[in-house]
C-alpha positions in Angstrom: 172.1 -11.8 -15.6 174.5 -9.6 -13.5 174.5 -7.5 -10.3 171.5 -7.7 -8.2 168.7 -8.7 -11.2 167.0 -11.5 -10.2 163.9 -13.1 -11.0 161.8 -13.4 -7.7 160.2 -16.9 -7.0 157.5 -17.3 -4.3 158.1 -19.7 -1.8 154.8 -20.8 -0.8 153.3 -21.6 -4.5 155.9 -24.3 -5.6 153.6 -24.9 -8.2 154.9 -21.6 -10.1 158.1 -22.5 -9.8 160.8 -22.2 -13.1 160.6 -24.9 -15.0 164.9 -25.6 -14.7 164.5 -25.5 -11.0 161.7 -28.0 -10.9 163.8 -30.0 -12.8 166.8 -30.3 -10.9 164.0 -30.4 -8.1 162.7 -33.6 -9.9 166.2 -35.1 -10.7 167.2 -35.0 -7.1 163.2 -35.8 -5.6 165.2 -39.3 -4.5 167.6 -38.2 -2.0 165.5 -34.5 -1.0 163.0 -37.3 0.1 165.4 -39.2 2.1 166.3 -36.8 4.3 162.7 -36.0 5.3 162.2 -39.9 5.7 164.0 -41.8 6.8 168.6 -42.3 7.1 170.6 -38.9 4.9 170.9 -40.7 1.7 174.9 -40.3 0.4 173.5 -38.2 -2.3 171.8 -35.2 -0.6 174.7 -32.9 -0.7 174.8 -33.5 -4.3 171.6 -32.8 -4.1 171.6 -29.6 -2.1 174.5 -27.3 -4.4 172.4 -28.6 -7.6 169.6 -26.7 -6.2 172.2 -23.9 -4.9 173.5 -23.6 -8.5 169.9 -23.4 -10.1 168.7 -21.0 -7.5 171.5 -18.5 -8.6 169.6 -16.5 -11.2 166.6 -16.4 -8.6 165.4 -14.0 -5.8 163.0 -14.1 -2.6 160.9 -11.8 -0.4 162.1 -11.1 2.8 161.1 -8.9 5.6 163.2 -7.0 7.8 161.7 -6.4 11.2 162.5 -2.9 13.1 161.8 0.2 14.6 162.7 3.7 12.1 162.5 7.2 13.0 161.5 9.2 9.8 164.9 10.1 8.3 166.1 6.3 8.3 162.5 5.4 6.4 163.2 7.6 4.3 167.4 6.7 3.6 166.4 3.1 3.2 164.1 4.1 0.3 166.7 6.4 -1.6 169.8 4.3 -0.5 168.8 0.8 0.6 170.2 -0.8 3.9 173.8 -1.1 5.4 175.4 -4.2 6.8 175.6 -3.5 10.9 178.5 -2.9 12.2 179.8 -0.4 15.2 180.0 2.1 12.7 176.6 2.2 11.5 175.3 2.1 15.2 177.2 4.9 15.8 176.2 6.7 13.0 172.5 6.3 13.7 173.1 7.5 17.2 174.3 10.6 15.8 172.0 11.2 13.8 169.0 10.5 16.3 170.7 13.1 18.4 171.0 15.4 15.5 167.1 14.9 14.8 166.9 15.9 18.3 165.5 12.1 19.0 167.6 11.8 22.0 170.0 12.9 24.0 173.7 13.6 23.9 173.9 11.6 27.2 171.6 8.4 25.9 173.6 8.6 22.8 176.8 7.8 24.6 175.5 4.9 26.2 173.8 3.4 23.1 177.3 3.9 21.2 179.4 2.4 24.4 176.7 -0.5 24.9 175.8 -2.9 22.1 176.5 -5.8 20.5 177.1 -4.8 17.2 180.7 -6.1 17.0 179.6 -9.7 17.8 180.8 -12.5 15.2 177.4 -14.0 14.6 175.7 -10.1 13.9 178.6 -8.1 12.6 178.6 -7.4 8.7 175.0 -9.0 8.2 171.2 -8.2 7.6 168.9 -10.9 8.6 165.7 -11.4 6.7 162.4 -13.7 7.5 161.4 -15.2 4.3 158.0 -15.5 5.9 155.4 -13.4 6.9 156.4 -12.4 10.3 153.0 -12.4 11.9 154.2 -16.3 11.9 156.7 -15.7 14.3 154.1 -13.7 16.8 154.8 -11.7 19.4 157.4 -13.8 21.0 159.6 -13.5 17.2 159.2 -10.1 16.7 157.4 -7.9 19.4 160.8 -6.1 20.8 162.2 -6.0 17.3 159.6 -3.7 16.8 159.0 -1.9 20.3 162.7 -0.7 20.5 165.0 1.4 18.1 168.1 0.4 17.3 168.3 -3.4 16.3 168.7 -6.3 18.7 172.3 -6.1 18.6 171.5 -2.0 20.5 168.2 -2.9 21.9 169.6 -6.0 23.7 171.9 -4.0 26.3 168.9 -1.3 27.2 165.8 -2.7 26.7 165.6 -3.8 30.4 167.1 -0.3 31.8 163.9 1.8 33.4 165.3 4.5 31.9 166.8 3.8 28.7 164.0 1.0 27.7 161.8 3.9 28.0 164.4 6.2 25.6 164.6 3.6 22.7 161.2 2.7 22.9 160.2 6.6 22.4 162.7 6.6 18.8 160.8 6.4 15.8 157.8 4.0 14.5 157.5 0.7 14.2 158.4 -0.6 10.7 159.4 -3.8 8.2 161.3 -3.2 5.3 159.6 -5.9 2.2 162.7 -6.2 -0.1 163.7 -8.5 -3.3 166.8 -11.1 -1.5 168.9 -12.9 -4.2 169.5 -16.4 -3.1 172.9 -16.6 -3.8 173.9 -13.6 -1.4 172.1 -15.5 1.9 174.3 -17.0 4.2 177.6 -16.6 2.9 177.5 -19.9 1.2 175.4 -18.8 -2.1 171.8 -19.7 -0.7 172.6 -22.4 1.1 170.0 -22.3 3.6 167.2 -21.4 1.3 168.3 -24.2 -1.2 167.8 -26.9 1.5 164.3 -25.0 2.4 163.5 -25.5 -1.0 164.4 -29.3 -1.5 162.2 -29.7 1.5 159.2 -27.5 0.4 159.2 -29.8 -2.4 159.0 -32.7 -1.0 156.3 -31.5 1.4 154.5 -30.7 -2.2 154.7 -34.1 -3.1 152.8 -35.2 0.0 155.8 -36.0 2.1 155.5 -34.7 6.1 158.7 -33.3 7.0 159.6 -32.6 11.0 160.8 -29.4 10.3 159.2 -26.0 9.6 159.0 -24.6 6.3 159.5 -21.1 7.9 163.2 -20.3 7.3 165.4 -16.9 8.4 169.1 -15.5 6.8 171.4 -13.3 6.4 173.1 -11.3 3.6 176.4 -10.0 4.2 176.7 -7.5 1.2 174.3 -3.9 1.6 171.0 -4.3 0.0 170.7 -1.6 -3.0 167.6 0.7 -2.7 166.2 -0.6 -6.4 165.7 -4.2 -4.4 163.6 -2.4 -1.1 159.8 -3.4 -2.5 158.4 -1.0 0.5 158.7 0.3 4.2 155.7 -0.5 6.3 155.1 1.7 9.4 152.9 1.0 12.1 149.5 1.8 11.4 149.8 0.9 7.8 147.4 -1.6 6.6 150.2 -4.0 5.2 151.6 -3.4 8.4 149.5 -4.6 10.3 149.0 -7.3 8.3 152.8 -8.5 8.0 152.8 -8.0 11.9 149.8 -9.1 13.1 150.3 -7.4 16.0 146.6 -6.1 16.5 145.8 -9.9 18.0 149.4 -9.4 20.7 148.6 -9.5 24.2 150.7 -6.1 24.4 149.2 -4.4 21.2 151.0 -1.3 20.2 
């Protein structure tokens, strides 16, 4: 299996998992257990990169929380989603102003002011591989107020006059997309793997501490056969991804 064919496993029925990853799953049940029990058994990170290597023909859903004027909906669908980067912030700004979305002006200060170029957002795409009406309006409610991303939306939101501007750009949206495991996190699924070790054990009637509810990143573009759909705001599926008909500041 090459490029980005994958088959896609469902987090929450462990139950319907492939048979060869329940088997590693089962091999390793000993030390995944020990790490939701009681001391980190020696073997876990054994454990861990078996699960990593058996993940690798596999794929997840994710959602990608934002705000999209019509033309980006619409690029994502025909040719998928770019890493961020200064470039791609600046190339959105232009074409917002080209769409007549905003100004020449508010452009400049979106394209001055971000924090695109950061180490821990540069060249990435983060994904919830979870509902995100589970992270509620705390998680997700400005993703979706403000165009541009967290890494624009973070220097403006705040500003009586250019909170107002980005919040006036496009609709709000979350792109459903097929994530192979192996391109999260820049160590072949890493996160996911450990996600998984412990959503088995939970499914073997162990409590674990921690949530099941895990987030990544991809650091390659996501091609547009792997974008399942874009949900807009007042969508149906939208609202139910969102949940954001129960928020306290409803849209």
């Amino acid at each position: 299996m090459t490029g980005s064919q994958r088959i896609l496993i469902d987090l929450d029925r462990p139950q319907h998992w492939p048979a060869d990853l329940v088997d590693v799953l089962e091999t390793h049940h000993g030390a995944l257990r020990s790490r939701e029990v009681g001391p980190l058994s020696d073997r876990f990170d054994a454990a861990i990169y078996a699960i990593v290597d058996a993940l690798a023909p596999y794929s997840v859903a994710g959602w990608h929380c934002t705000r999209l004027a019509a033309h980006e909906i619409e690029d994502i669908r025909s040719r998928g989603m770019a890493l961020l980067d200064v470039d791609l912030v600046s190339r959105r700004v232009e074409a917002a102003i080209h769409h007549g979305l905003i100004s020449v002006e508010h452009g400049e200060r979106l394209k001055t002011a971000n924090q695109a170029g950061e180490r821990y957002r540069a060249g990435m795409l983060w994904f919830f591989f979870f509902p995100p009406a589970i992270a509620g309006e705390g998680g997700i409610g400005d993703l979706l107020r403000y165009w541009g991303g967290e890494a624009v939306y973070n220097s403006h939101d705040r500003h009586p006059e250019m909170g107002t501007v980005i919040a006036g750009v496009g609709r709000p949206a979350i792109v459903e997309a097929e994530i192979p495991v192996a391109w999260c996190g820049g160590d072949r699924g890493l996160r996911l793997a450990m996600n998984i070790g412990q959503r088995f054990v939970v499914a073997r009637g162990i409590r674990s501490p921690n949530t099941l509810h895990v987030e990544d990143n991809i650091k390659r573009p996501l091609p547009p056969e792997l974008i399942r759909q874009v949900h807009v705001f007042p969508a149906a599926e939208f609202l139910r991804l969102s949940g954001c008909a129960s928020w306290s500041s409803p849209f």
